[in-house]
C-alpha positions as a printed NumPy array, in Angstrom:
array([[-30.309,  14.144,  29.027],
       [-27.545,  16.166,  28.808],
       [-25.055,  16.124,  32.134],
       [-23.178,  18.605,  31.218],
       [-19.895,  16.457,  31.761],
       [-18.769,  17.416,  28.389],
       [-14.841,  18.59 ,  28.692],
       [-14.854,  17.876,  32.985],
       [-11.74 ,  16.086,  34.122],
       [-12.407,  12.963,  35.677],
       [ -9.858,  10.623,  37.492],
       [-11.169,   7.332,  37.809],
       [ -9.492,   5.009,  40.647],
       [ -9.772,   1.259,  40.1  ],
       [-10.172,   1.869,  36.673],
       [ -8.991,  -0.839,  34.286],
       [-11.943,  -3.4  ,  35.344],
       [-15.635,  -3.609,  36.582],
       [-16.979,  -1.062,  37.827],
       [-14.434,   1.379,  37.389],
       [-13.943,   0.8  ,  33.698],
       [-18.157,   0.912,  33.73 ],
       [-17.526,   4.708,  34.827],
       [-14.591,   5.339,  31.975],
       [-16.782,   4.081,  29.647],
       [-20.33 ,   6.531,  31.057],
       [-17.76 ,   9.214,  31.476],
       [-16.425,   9.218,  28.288],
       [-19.797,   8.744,  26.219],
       [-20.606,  12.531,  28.137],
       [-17.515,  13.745,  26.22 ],
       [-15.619,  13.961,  29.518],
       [-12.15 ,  13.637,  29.605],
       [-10.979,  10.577,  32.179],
       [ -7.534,   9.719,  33.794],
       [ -7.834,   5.98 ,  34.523],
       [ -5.684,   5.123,  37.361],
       [ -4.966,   1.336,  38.779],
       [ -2.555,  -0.698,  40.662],
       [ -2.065,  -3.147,  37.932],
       [ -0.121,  -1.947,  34.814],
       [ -1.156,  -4.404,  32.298],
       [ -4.881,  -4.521,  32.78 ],
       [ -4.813,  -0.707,  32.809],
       [ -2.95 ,  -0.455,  29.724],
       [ -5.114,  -2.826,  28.099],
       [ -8.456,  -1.614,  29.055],
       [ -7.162,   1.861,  27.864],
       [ -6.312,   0.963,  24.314],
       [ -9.774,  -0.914,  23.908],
       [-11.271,   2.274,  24.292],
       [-11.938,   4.738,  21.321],
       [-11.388,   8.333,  23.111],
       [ -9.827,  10.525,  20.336],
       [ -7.379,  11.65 ,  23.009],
       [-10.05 ,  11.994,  25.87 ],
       [ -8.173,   9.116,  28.187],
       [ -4.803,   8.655,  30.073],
       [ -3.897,   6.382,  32.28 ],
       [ -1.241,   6.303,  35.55 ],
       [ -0.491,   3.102,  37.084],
       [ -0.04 ,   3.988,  41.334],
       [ -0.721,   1.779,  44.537],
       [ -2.903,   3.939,  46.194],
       [ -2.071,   2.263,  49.219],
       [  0.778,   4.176,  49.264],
       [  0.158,   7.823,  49.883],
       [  3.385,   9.248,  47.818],
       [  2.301,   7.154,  45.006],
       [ -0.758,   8.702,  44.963],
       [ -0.335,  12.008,  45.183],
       [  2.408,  11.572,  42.626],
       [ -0.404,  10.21 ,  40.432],
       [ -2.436,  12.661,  41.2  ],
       [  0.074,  15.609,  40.268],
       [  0.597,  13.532,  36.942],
       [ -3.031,  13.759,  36.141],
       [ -3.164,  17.665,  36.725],
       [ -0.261,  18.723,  35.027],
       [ -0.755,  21.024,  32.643],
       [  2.318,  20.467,  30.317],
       [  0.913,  19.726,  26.498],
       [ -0.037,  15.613,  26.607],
       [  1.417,  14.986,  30.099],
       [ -2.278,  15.697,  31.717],
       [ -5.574,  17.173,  32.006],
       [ -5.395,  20.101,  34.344],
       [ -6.75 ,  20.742,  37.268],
       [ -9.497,  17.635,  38.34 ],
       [-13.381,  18.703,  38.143],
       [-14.515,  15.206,  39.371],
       [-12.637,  11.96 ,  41.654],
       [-14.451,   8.827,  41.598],
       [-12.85 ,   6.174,  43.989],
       [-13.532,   2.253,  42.94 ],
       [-10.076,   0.831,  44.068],
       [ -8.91 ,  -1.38 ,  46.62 ],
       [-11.36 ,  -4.818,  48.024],
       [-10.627,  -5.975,  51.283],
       [ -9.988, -10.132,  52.065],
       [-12.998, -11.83 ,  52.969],
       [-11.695, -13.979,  56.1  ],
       [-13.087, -16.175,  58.914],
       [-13.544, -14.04 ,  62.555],
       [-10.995, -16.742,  64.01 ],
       [ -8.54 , -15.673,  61.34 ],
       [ -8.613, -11.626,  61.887],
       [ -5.256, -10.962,  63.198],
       [ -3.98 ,  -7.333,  63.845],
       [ -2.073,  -7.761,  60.446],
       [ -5.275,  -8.934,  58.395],
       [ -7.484,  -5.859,  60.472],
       [ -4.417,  -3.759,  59.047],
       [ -4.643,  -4.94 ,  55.438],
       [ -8.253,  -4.594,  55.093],
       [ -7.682,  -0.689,  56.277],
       [ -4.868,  -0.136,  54.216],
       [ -6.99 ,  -1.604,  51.126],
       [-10.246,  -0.024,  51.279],
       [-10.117,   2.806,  53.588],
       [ -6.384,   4.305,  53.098],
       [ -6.519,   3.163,  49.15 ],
       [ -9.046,   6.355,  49.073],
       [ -8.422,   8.349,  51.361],
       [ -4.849,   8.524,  49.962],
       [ -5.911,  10.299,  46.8  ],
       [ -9.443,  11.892,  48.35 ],
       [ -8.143,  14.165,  50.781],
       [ -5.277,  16.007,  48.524],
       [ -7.668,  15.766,  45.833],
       [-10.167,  17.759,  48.026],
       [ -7.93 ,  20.312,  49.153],
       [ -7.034,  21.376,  45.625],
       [-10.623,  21.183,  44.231],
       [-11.711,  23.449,  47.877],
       [ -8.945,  26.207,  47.135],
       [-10.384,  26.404,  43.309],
       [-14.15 ,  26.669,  44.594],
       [-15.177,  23.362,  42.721],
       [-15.373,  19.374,  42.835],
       [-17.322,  16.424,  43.531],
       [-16.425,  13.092,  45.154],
       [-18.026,   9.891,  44.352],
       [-16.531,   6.741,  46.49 ],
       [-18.237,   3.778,  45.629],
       [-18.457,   1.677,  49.158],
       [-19.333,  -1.897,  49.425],
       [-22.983,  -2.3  ,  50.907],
       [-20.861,  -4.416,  53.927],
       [-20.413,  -0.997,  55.607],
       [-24.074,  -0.987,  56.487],
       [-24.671,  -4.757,  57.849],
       [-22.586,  -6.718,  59.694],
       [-21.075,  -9.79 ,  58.009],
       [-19.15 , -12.095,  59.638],
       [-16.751, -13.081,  56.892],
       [-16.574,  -8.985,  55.933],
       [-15.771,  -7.479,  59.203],
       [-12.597,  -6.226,  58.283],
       [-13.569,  -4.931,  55.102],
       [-16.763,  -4.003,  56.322],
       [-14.998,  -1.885,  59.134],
       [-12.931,  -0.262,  56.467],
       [-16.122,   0.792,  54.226],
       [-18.213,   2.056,  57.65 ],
       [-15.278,   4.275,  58.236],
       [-14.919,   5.512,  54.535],
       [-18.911,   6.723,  54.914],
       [-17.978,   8.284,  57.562],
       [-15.17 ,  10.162,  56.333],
       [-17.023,  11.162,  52.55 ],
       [-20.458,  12.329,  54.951],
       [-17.754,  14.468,  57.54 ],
       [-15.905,  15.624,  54.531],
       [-18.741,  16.377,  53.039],
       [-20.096,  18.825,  55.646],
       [-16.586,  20.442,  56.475],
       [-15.983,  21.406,  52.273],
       [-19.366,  21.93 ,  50.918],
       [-18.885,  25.988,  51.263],
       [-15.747,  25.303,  49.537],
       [-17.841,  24.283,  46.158],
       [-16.908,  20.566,  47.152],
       [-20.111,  17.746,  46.836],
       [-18.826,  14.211,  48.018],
       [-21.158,  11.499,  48.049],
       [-21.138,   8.02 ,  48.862],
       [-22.871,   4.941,  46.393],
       [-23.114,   1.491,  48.225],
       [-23.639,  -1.606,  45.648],
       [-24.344,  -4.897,  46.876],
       [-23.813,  -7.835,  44.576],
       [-22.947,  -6.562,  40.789],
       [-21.741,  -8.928,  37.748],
       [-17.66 ,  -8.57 ,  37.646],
       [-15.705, -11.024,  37.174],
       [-15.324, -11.019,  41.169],
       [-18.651, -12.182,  41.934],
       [-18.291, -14.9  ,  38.775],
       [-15.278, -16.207,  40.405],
       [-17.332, -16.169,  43.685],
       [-19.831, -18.136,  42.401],
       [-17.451, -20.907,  40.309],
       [-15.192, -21.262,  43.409],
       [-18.632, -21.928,  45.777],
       [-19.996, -24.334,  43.294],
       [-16.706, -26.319,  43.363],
       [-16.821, -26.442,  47.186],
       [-20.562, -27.558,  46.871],
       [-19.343, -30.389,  44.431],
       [-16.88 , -31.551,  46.701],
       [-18.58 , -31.906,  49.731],
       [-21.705, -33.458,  47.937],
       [-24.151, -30.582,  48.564],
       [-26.628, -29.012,  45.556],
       [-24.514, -26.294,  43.295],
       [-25.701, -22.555,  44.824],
       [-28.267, -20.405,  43.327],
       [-26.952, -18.168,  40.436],
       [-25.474, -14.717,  41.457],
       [-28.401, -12.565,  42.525],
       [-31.106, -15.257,  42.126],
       [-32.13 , -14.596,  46.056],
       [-32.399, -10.676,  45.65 ],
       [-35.813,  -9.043,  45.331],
       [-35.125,  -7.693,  41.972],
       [-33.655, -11.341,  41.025],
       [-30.41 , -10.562,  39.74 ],
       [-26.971,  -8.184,  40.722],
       [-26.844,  -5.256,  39.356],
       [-24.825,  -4.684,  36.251],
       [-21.694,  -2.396,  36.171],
       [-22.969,   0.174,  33.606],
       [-26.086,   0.372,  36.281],
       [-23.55 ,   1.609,  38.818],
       [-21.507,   3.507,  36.469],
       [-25.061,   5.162,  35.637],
       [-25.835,   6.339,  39.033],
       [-22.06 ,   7.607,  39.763],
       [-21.988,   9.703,  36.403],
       [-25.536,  11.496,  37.158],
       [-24.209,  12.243,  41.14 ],
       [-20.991,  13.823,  39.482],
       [-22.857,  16.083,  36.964],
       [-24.42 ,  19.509,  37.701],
       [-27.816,  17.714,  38.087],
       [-27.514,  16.915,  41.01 ],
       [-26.091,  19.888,  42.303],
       [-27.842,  19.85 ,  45.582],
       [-27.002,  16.131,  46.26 ],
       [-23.69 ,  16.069,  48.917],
       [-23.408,  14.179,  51.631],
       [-25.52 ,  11.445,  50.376],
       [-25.057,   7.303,  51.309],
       [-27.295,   5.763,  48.191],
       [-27.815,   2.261,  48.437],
       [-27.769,   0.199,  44.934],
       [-28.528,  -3.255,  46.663],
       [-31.51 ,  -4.432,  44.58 ],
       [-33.445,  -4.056,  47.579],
       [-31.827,  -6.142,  49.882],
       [-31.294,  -4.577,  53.335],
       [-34.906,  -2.98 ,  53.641],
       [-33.553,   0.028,  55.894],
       [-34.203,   3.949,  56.134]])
């Protein structure tokens, strides 16, 4: 099926690993051109050169946490001097930024802060300039990919999952105020999906289990109803198709990619 991606500018926040580098990598094979943008430098440079682009990828290293550095990033990426970027952005797909899982007893105001400042500020940062530019053109789309913990309370998530309730809110209210504007923003809420994240996850909870003398845990995904997490290119999948023409119509949408796990309308 043809997306009709082909030549679209797409910036691509958490970009140089899982998920985000899953989108690159869909983005690219529709002959879009992506701006991969990540806090850390030498990932990002290094998942950029693996890729074969013919000139259809840059990358800008910014801490999105920091407002200025991301609007400076995101004035990099539309520049339209020869090589320095791709013009004006057609498509913004937010994967940065993962909040510290912690303990209730351990949520200070400074770890309720940090979770914020993560998740919620890491896109809304680059999101809301982003919008404005793509409203006063007539044309744009929004995909934020938001943790599943913004649904269902966890107790070793609440931060994080605070931060991710608030960033549906904000991509369904932005959603509604822009949409004459040409603007579709949508929201896409994974649960448990193979990165190198959930491996560690699993490696650092089989050590504890070793330790204390208890069985090793089930493998990642072993207790969902489909019976395993989801892969990245699944979730790059469904975030490529949401920021193509076909699904024009679609704005203001919370899709769940959970494998089934929260049964809920």
């Amino acid at each position: 099926m043809d997306l009709g991606l082909a030549g679209r500018h797409v910036l691509v926040t958490g970009a140089s690993r899982g998920i985000g580098f899953a989108c690159v990598q869909a983005f690219l094979a529709e002959g879009a051109k992506v701006t991969m943008l990540s806090r850390d430098e030498t990932a990002l440079c290094a998942a950029a050169q693996s890729l074969d682009a013919g000139g259809r990828v840059l990358w800008r290293a910014a801490d999105l946490r920091d407002p200025a550095s991301a609007l400076a990033a995101l004035e990099s990426a539309e520049a339209a001097e020869a090589g320095a970027g791709f013009g004006p952005l057609d498509v913004l797909v937010n994967c940065a930024g993962a909040a510290r899982r912690r303990p209730p007893d351990e949520l200070d105001a400074a770890a309720w802060n940090d979770a914020m400042q993560a998740k919620f500020f890491s896109y809304i940062h680059i999101m809301s300039p982003a919008v404005q530019r793509m409203a006063a053109r007539g044309a744009g789309c929004v995909v934020n990919v938001v943790g599943a913990g913004g649904k269902v309370a966890n107790p070793t998530h609440l931060a994080g999952g605070a931060a991710n309730a608030a960033l549906l809110l904000a991509s369904a209210g932005m959603a509604a105020a822009y949409a004459r504007q040409g603007v579709r923003i949508n929201a896409l809420n994974p649960g448990q999906v193979a990165t190198d994240r959930l491996r560690q996850r699993h490696e650092a909870e089989a050590r504890l289990a070793s330790l204390e003398g208890r069985p090793p845990p089930a493998a990642p995904g072993a207790a969902l109803p489909l019976g395993r997490p989801a892969e990245p290119r699944e979730i790059a999948d469904m975030v490529v198709f949401l920021a193509s023409p076909r699904a024009s119509y679609v704005t203001g949408a919370t899709i769940a990619m959970d494998g089934a796990t929260t049964p809920m309308i």
